[in-house]
VOBA-1610 file (N, C-alpha, C; in pm, whole numbers, padded with zeros to 5 digits, always signed):
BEGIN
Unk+08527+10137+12168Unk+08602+10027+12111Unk+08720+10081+12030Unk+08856+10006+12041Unk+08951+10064+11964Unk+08940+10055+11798Unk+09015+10146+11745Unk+08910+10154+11571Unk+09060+10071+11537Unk+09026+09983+11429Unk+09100+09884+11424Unk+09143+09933+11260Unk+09264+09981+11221Unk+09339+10010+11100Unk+09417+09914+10978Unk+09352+09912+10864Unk+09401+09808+10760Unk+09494+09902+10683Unk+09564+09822+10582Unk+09604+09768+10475Unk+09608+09662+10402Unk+09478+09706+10271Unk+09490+09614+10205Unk+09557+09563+10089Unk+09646+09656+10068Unk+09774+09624+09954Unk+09880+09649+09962Unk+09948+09560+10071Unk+10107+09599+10118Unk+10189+09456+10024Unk+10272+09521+09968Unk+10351+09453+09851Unk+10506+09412+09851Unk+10494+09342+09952Unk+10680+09338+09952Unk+10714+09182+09854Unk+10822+09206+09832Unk+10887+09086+09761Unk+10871+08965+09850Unk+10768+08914+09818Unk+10768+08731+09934Unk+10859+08620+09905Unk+10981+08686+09822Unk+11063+08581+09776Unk+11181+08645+09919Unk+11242+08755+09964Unk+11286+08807+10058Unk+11210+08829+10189Unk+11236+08748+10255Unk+11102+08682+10388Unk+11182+08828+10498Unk+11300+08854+10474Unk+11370+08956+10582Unk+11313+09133+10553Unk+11234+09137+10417Unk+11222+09263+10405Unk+11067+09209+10430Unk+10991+09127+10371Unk+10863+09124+10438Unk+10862+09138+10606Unk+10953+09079+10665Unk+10942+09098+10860Unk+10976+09269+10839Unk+11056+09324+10758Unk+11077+09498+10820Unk+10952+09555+10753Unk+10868+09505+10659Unk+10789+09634+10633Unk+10632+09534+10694Unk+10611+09466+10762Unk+10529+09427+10824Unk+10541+09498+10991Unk+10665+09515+11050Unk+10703+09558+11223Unk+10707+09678+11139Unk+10718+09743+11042Unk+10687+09859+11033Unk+10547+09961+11036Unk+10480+09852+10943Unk+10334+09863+10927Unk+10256+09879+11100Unk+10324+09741+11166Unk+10272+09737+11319Unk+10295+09842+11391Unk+10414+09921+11379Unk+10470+10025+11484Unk+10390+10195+11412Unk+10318+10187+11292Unk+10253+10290+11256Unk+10102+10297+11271Unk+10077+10146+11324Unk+09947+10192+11412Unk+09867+10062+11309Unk+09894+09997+11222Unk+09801+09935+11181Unk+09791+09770+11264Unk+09639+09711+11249Unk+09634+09628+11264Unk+09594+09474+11174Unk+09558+09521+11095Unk+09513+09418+10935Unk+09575+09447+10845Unk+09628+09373+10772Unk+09725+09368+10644Unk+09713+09242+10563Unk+09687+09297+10416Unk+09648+09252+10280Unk+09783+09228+10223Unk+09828+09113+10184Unk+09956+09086+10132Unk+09893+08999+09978Unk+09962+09058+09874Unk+09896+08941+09746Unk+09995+08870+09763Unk+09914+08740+09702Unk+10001+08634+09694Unk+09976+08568+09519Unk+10084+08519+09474Unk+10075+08451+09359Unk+09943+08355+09361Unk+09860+08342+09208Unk+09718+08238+09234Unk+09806+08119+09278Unk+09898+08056+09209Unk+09918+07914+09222Unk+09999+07894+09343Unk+10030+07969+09452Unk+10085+07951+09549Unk+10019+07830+09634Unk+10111+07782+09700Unk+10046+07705+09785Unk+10058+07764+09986Unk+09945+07674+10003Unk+09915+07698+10154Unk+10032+07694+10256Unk+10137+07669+10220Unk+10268+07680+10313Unk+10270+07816+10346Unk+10328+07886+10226Unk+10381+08005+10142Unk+10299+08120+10227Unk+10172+08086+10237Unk+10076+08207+10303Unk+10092+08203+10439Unk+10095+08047+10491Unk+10129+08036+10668Unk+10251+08093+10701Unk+10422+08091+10628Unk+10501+08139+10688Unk+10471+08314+10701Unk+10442+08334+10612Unk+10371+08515+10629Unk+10302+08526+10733Unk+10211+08464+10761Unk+10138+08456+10874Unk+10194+08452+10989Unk+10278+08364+10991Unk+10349+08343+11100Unk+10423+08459+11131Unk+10512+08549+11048Unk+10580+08645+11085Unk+10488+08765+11110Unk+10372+08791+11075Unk+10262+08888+11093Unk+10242+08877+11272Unk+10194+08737+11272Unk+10166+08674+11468Unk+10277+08723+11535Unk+10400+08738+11429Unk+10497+08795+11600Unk+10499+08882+11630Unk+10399+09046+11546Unk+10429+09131+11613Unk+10251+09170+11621Unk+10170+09026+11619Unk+10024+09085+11662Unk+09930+09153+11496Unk+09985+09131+11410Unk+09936+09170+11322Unk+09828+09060+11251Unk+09679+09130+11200Unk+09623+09012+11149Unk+09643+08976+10971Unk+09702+08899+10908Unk+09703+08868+10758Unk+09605+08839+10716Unk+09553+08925+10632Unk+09443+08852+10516Unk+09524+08803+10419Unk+09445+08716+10313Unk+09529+08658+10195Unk+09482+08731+10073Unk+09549+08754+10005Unk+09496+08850+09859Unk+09556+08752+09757Unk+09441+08782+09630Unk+09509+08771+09519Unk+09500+08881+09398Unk+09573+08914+09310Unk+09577+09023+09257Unk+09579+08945+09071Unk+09426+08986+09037Unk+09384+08952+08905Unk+09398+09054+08819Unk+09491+08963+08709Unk+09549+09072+08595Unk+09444+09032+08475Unk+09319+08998+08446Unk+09292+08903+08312Unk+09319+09022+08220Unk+09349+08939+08114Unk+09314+09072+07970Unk+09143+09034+07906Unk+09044+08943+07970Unk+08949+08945+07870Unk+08809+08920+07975Unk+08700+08972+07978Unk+08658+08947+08110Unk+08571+08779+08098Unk+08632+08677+07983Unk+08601+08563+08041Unk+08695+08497+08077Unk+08861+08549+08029Unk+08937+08562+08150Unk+08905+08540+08291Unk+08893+08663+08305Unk+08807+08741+08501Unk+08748+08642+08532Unk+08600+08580+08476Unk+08539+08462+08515Unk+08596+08362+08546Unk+08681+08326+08459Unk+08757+08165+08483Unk+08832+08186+08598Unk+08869+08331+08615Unk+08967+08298+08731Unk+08933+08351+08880Unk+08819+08382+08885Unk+08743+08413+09012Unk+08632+08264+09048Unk+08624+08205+08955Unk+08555+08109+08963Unk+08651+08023+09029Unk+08756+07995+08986Unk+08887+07908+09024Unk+08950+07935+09170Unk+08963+08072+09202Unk+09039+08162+09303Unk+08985+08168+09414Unk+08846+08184+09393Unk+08749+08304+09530Unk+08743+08207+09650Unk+08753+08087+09614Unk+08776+08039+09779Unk+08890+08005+09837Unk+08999+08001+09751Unk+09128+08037+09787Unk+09212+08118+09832Unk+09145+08264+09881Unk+09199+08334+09883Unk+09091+08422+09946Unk+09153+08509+10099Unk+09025+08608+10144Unk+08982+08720+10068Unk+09101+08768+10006Unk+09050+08893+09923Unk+09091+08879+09738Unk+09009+08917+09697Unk+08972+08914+09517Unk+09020+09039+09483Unk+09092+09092+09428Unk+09106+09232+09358Unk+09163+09207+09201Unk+09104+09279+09137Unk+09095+09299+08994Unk+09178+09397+08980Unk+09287+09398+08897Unk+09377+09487+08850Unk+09290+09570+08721Unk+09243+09647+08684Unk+09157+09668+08555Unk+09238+09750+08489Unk+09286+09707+08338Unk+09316+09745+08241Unk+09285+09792+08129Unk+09086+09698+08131Unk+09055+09736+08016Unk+08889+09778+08084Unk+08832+09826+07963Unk+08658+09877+07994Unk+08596+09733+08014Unk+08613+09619+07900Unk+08519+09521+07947Unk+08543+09471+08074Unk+08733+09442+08108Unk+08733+09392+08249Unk+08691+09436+08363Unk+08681+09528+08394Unk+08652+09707+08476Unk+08522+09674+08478Unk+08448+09638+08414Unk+08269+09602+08376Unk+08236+09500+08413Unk+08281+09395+08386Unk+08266+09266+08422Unk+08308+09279+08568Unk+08436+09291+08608Unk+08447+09289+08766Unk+08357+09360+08852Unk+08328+09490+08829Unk+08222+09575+08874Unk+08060+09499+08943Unk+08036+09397+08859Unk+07927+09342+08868Unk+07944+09215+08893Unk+08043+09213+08937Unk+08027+09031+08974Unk+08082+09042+09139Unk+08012+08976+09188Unk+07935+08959+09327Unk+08056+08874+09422Unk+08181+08842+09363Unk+08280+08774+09414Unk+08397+08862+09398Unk+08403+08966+09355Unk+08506+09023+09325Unk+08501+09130+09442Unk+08625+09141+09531Unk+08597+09272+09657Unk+08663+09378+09582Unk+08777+09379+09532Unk+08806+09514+09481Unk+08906+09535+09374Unk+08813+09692+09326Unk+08850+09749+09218Unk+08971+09822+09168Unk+09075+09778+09131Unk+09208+09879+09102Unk+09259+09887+08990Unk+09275+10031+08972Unk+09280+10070+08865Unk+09458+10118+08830Unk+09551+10105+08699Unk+09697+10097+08731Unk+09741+10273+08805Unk+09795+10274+08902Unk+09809+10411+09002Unk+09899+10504+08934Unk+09993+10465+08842Unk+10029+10561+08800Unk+10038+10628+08672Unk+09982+10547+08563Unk+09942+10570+08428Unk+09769+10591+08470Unk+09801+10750+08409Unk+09661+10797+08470Unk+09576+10792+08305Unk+09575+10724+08192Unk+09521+10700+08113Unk+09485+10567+08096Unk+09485+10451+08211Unk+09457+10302+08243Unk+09341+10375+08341Unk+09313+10493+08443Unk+09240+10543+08493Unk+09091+10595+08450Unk+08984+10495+08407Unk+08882+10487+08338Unk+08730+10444+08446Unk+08768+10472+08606Unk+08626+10451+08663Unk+08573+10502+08659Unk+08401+10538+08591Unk+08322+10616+08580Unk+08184+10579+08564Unk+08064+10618+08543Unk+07944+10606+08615Unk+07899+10469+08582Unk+07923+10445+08459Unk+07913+10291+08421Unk+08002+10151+08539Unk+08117+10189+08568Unk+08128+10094+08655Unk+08081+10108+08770Unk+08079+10250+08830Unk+07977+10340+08923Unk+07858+10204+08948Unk+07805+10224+08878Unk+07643+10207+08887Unk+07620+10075+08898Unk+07741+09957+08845Unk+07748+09819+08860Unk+07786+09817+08992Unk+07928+09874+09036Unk+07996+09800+09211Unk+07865+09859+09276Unk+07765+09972+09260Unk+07663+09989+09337Unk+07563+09882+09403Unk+07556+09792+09294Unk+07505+09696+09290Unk+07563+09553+09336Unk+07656+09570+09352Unk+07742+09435+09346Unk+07853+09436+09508Unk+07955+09437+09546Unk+07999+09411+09631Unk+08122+09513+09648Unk+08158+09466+09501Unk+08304+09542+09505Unk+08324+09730+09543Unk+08450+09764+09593Unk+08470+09859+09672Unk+08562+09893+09548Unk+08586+10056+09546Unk+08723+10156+09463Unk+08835+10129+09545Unk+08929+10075+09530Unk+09037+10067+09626Unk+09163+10171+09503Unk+09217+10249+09627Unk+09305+10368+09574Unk+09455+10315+09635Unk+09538+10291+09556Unk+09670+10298+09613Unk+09706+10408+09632Unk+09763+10490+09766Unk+09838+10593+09760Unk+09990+10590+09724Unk+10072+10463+09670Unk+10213+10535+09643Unk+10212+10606+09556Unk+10107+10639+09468Unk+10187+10723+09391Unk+10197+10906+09445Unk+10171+10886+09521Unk+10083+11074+09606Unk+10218+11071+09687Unk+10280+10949+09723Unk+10440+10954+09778Unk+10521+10966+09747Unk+10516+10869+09619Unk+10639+10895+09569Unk+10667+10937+09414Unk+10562+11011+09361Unk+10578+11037+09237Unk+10591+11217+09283Unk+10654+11271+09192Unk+10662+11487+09176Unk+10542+11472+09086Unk+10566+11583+09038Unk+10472+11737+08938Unk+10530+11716+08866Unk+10507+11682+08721Unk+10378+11681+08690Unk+10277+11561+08700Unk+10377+11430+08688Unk+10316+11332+08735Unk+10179+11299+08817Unk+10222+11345+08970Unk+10137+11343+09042Unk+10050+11438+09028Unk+09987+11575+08985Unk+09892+11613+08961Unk+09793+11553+08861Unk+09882+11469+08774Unk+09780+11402+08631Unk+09715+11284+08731Unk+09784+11231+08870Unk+09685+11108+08924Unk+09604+11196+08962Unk+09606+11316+09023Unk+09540+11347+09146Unk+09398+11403+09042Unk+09405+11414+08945Unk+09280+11497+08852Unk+09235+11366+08826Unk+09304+11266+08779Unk+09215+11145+08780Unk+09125+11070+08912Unk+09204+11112+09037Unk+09138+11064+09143Unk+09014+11139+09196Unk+09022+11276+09191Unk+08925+11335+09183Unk+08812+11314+09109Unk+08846+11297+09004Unk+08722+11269+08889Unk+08617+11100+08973Unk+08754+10965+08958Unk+08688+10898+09052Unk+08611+10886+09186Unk+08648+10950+09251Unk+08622+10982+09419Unk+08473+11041+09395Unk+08450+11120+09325Unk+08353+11167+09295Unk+08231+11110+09236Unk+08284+11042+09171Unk+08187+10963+09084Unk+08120+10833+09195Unk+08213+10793+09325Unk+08237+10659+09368Unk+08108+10765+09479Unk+08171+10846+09516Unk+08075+10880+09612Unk+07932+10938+09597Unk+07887+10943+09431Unk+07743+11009+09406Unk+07695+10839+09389Unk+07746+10761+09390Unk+07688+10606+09345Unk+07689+10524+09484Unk+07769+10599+09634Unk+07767+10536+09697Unk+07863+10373+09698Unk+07951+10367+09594Unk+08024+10311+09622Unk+08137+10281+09707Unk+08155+10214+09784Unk+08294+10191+09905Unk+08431+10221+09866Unk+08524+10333+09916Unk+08601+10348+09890Unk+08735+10319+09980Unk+08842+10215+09934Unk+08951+10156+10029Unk+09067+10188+09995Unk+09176+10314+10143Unk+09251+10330+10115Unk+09380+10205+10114Unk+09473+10221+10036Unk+09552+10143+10085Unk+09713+10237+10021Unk+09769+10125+10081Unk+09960+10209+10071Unk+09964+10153+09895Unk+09969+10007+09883Unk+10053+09975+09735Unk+10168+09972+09741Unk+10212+09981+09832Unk+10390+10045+09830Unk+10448+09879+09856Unk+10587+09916+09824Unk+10715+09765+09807Unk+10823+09825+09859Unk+10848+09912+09943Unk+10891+09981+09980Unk+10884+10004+10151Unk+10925+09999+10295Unk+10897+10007+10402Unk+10894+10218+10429Unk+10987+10221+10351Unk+11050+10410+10328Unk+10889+10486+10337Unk+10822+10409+10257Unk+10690+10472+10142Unk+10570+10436+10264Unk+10604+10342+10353Unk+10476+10351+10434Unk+10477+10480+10515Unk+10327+10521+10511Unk+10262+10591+10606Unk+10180+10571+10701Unk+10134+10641+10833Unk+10050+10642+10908Unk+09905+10600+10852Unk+09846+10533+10909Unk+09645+10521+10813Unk+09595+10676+10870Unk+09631+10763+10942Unk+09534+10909+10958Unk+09602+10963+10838Unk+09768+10993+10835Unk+09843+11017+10713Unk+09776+10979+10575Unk+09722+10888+10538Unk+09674+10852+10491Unk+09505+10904+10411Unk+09485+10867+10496Unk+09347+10967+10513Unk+09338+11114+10496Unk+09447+11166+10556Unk+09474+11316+10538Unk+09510+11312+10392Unk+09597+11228+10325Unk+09613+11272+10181Unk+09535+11236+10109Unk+09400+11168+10131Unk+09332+11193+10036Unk+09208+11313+10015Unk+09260+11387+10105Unk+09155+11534+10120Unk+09231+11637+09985Unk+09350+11554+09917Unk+09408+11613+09829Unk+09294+11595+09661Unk+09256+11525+09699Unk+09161+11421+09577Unk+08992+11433+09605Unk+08957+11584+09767Unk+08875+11565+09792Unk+08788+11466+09836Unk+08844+11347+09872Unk+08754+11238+09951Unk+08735+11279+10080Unk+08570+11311+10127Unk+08529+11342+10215Unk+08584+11295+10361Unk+08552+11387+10460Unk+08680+11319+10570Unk+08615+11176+10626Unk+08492+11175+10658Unk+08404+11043+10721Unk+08459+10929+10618Unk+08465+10960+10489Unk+08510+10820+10436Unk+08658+10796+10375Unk+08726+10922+10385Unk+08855+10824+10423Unk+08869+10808+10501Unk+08847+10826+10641Unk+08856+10763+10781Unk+08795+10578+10764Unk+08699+10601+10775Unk+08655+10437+10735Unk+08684+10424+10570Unk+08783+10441+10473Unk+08832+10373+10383Unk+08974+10275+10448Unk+09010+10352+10603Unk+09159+10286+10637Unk+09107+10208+10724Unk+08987+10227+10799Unk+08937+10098+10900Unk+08822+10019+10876Unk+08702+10088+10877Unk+08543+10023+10875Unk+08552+09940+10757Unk+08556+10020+10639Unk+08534+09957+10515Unk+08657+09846+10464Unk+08782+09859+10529Unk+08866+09717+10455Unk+08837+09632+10570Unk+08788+09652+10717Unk+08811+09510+10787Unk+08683+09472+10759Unk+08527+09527+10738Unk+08437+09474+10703Unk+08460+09370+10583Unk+08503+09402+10450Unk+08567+09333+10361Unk+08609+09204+10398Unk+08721+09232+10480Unk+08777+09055+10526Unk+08663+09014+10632Unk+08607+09075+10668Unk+08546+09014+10781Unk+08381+08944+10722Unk+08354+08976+10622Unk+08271+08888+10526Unk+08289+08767+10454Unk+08432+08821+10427Unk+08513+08699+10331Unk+08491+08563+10465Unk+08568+08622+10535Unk+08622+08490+10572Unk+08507+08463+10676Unk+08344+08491+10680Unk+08239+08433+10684Unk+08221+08329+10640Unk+08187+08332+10507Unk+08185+08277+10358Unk+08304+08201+10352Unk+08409+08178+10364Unk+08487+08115+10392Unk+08489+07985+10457Unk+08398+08020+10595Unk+08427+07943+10699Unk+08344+07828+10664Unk+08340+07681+10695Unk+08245+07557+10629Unk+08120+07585+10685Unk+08096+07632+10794Unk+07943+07634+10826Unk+07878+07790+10799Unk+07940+07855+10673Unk+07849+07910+10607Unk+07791+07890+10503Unk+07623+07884+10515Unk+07499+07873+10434Unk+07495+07925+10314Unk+07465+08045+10380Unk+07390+08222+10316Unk+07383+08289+10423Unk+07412+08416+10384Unk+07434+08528+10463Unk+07348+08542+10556Unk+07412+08529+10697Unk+07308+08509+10806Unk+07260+08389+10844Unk+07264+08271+10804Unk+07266+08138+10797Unk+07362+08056+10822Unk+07376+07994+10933Unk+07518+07930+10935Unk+07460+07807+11022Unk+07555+07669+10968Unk+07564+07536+10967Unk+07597+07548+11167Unk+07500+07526+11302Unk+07547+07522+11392Unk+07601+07395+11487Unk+07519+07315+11449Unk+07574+07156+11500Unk+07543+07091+11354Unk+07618+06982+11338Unk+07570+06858+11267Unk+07573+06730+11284Unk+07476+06646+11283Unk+07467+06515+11358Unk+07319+06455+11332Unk+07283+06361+11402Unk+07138+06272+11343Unk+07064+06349+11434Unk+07080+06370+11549Unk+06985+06471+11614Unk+06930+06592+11601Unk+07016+06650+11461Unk+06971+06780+11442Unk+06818+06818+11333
//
């Protein structure tokens, strides 16, 4: 079966619909097939279809993201409570220890990101470890900064990523590469990809499935759960009527 390649945090300005079509036919012509675009919470359902629509012309599939900034984690609550069916994918921006904690363990939240290039906002460790173990959520790593940041910069992410990667993988937590980039210049290949995170030591089996298995599984749960005739997991609504 062909291995089917995501991105789940491609970031172009959705106010410029002409640079979203170049770094989407860009994304397509480097081999990917799923792409994570955030969208504002209060957007409406138009806004996500014309994206969509320009994704369909060159075969690409759109998930819908939203990208949660809270500062307080009853913040986080109010707004995953509000969001999670609005939207296929949940990601938590984490800024602080309680939010980072709270998201970790809550069962609606898919993923964890931490800010990529202030490597002192860079705080995942066995404590949130030991919650996403438990819970749903995946480490999702932006690589722009491994692109486009020098030395010394980029060695202060790469000691932080290490430290994470490590921690994500003794807890068995899911780890998802993605670009992050706003930029078409800054995209890379998903093996490219994968290859740079052997810089941070992430084992080769799972950055390989951090660019495919593990982000399309992600959407491909969501939008289970999504769909009206889901129950509970494994349970789904098949006819309805007086005969049933």
């Amino acid at each position: 079966m062909k291995k089917v390649y995501a991105d789940l945090h491609l970031c172009p300005n959705l106010r410029d619909l002409q640079q979203v079509s170049r770094m989407v036919i860009k994304a397509s012509r480097l081999g990917y097939h799923l792409l994570a675009i955030p969208f504002p919470p209060n957007c409406m359902r138009e806004e996500i279809e014309r994206i969509r629509g320009i994704c369909n012309e060159v075969s690409i599939d759109l998930a819908s993201r939203v990208d949660l900034r809270p500062r307080t984690s009853d913040e986080l609550i109010r707004n995953v409570r509000k969001l999670r069916r609005k939207f296929e994918i949940v990601a938590v921006l984490c800024e602080s220890k309680n939010v980072a904690r709270q998201a970790a363990k809550d069962r609606r939240v898919d993923l964890l990101n931490f800010p990529s290039r202030n490597y002192r906002l860079r705080f995942f460790d066995m404590a949130e470890a030991e919650l996403a173990a438990g819970s749903l959520a995946a480490l999702e790593i932006d690589m722009e900064p491994l692109v486009a940041l020098e030395s010394p910069a980029r060695t202060r992410v790469l000691s932080s990523l290490r430290k994470e990667t490590a921690v994500a993988q003794g807890y068995h937590v899911p780890v998802v590469l993605s670009s992050g980039v706003s930029d078409e210049l800054l995209l890379r290949k998903p093996m490219e990809l994968a290859a740079l995170s052997s810089l941070f030591d992430l084992r080769r089996d799972l950055a390989l499935s951090a660019v495919s298995q593990t982000p399309v599984a992600i959407v491909k749960r969501n939008r289970e759960k999504l769909d009206s005739r889901f129950v509970a997991p494994g349970i789904r609504v098949v006819r309805r009527g007086k005969d049933c």
